[in-house]
C-alpha positions as CSV (number, residue, x, y, z in Angstrom):
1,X,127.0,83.4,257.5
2,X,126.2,80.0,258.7
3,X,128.0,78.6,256.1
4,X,131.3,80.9,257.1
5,X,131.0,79.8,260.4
6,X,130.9,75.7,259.5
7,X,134.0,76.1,257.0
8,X,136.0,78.3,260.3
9,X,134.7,75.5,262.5
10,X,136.3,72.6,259.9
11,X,139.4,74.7,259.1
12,X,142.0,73.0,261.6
13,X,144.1,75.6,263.6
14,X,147.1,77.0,262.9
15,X,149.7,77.6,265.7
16,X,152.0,80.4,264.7
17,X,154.7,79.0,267.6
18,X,154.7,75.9,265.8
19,X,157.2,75.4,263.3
20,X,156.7,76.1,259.7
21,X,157.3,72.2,258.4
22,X,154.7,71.3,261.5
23,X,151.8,73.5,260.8
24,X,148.5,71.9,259.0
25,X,148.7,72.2,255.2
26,X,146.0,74.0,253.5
27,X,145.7,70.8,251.1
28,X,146.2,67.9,253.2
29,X,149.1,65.8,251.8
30,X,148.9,62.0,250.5
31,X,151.2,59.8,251.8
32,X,152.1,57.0,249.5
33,X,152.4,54.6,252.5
34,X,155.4,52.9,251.9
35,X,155.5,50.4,254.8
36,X,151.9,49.6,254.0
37,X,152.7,49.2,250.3
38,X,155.6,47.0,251.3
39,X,153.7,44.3,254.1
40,X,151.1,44.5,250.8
41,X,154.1,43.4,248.5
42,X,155.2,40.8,250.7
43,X,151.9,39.0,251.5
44,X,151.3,39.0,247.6
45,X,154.8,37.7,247.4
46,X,154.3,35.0,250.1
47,X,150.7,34.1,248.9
48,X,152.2,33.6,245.4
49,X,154.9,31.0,246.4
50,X,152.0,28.6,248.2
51,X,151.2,25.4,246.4
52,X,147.6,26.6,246.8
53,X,148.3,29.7,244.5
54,X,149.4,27.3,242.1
55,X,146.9,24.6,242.1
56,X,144.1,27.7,242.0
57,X,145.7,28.8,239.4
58,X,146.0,26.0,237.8
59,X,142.2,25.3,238.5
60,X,141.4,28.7,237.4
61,X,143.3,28.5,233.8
62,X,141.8,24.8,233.1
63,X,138.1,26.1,233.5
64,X,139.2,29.1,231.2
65,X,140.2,27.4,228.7
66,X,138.0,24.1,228.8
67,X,134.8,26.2,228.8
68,X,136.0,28.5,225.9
69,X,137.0,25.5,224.0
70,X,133.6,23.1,225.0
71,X,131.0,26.5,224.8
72,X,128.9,27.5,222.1
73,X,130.7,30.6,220.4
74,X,127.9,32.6,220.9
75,X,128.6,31.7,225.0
76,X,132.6,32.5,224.9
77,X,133.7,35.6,226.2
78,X,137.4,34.8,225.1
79,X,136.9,32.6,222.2
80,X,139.2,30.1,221.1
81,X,139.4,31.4,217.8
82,X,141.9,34.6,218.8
83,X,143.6,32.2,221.0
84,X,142.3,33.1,224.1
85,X,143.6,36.9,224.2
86,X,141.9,38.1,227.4
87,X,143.5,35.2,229.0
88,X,147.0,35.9,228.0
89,X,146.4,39.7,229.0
90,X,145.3,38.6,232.4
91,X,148.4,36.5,232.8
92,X,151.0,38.9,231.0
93,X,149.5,42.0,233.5
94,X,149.7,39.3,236.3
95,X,153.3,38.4,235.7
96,X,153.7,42.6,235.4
97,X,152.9,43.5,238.8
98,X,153.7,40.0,240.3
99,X,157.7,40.8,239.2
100,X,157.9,44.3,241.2
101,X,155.9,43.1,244.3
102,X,158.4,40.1,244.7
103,X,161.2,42.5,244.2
104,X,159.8,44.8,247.4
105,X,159.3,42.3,248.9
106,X,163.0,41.0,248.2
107,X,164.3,44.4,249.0
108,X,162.6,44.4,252.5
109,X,163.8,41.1,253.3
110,X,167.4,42.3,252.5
111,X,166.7,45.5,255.1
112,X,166.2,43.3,257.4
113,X,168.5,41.0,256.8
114,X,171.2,44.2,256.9
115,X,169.6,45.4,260.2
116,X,169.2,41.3,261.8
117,X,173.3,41.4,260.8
118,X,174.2,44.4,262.2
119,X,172.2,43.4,265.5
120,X,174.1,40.4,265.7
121,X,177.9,42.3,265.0
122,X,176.8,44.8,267.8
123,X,175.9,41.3,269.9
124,X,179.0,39.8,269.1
125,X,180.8,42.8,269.9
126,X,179.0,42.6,273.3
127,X,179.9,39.1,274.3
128,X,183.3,39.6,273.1
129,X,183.9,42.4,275.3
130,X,182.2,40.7,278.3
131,X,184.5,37.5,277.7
132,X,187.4,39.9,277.5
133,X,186.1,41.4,280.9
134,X,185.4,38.2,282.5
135,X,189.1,36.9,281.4
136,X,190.7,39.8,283.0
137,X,188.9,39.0,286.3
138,X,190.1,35.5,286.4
139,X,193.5,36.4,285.8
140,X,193.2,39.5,288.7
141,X,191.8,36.5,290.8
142,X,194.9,34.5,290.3
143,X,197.2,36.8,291.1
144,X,195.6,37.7,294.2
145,X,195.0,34.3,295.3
146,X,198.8,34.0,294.9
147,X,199.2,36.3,297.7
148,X,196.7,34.8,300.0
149,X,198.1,33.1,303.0
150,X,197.7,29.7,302.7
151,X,197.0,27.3,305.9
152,X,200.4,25.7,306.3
153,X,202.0,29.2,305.6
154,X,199.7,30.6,308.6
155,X,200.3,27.8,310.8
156,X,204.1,28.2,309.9
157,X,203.8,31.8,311.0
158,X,202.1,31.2,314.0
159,X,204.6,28.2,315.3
160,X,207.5,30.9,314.6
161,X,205.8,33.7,316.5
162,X,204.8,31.1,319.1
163,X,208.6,30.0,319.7
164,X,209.7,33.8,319.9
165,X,207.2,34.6,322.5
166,X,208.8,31.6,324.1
167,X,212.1,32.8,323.7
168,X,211.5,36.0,325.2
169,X,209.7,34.8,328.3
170,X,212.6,32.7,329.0
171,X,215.1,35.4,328.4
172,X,212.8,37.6,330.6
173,X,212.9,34.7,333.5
174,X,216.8,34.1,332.9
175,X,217.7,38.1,333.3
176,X,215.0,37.8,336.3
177,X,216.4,35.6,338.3
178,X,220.1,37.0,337.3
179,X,218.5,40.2,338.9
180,X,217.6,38.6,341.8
181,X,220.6,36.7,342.4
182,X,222.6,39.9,341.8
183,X,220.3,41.3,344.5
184,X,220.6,39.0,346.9
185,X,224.8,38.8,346.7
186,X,224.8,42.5,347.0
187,X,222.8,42.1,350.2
188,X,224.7,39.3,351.3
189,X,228.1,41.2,350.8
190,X,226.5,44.0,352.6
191,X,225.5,42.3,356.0
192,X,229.0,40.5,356.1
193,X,230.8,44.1,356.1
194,X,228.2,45.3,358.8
195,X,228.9,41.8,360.7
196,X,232.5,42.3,360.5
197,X,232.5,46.2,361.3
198,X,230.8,46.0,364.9
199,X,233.5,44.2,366.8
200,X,236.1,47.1,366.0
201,X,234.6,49.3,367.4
202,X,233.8,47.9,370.6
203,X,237.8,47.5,371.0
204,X,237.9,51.2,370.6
């Protein structure tokens, strides 16, 4: 019963609102890890093309075969004799798995590559657009500056409105003082017929 109860307890839970493709797997599924795989492929890749790979290497392969060669035979665990077969199976299953990785590796560069390039079209596409913007507002500015007064066209303006105002006032004095003068003959002209209209009837 115990036991029941510690295998319910590690059983994860199963949601039936969930979606079918969400729920927990009975059997829990192995990912192959494909990233990880591939950052694996590439630092093998990049750790091969060091000079200190090869000079290792190098270093590695030299004692192999030195100490084969120099050993007693009873002391050689790859003896000159079958011309050094564990060596040449190290290096043949080296240059085996070596060949794919570099290829990943080669692959994800390329991805990248694809993505950096299409990053770049997409920026491209930006700036040209923005210049194209930019370009258009210039030439708006232009045109609009065209129609801008200027200070010589203001003053210009001014002076003109300046010498109507003066016209006018003078008109408006001119037709004054033709008003008053009309005004003052037709007073005049009135007070000589009174003048000359009193005597006559006194003779009466």
């Amino acid at each position: 019963m115990a036991a029941r109860d510690r295998r319910r307890e590690r059983r994860p839970e199963v949601r039936l609102d969930s979606p079918k493709g969400l729920r927990t797997p009975l059997v829990p599924r192995f990912s192959t890890g494909n990233d990880r795989m591939g950052r694996f492929s590439e630092a093998f890749a990049r750790g091969m093309g060091t000079p200190w790979f090869l000079v290792g290497m190098t270093v590695i392969v030299t004692v192999w075969l030195v100490y084969n060669t120099v050993a007693p035979v009873e002391a050689q665990f790859d003896p000159r004799a079958l011309n050094f077969t564990l060596l040449t199976l190290i290096l043949s299953l080296q240059a085996s798995y070596a060949a794919p990785m570099i290829l990943l590796a080669q692959n994800r560069q390329d991805d990248r590559d694809r993505v950096q390039i299409e990053q770049d079209r997409q920026r491209a596409e930006r700036n040209l657009a923005d210049t194209e913007y930019l370009a258009r507002e210039v030439v708006a500015l232009r045109l609009a500056l065209k129609e801008v007064v200027t200070r010589d066209h203001l003053r210009t303006e001014l002076r003109a409105l300046l010498d109507e105002l003066d016209r006018r006032d003078r008109e408006d004095v001119e037709r004054a003082d033709a008003e008053r003068a009309d005004v003052e003959r037709a007073q005049s002209g009135a007070g000589d017929v009174s003048s000359s209209g009193a005597p006559r009837t006194d003779e009466r």
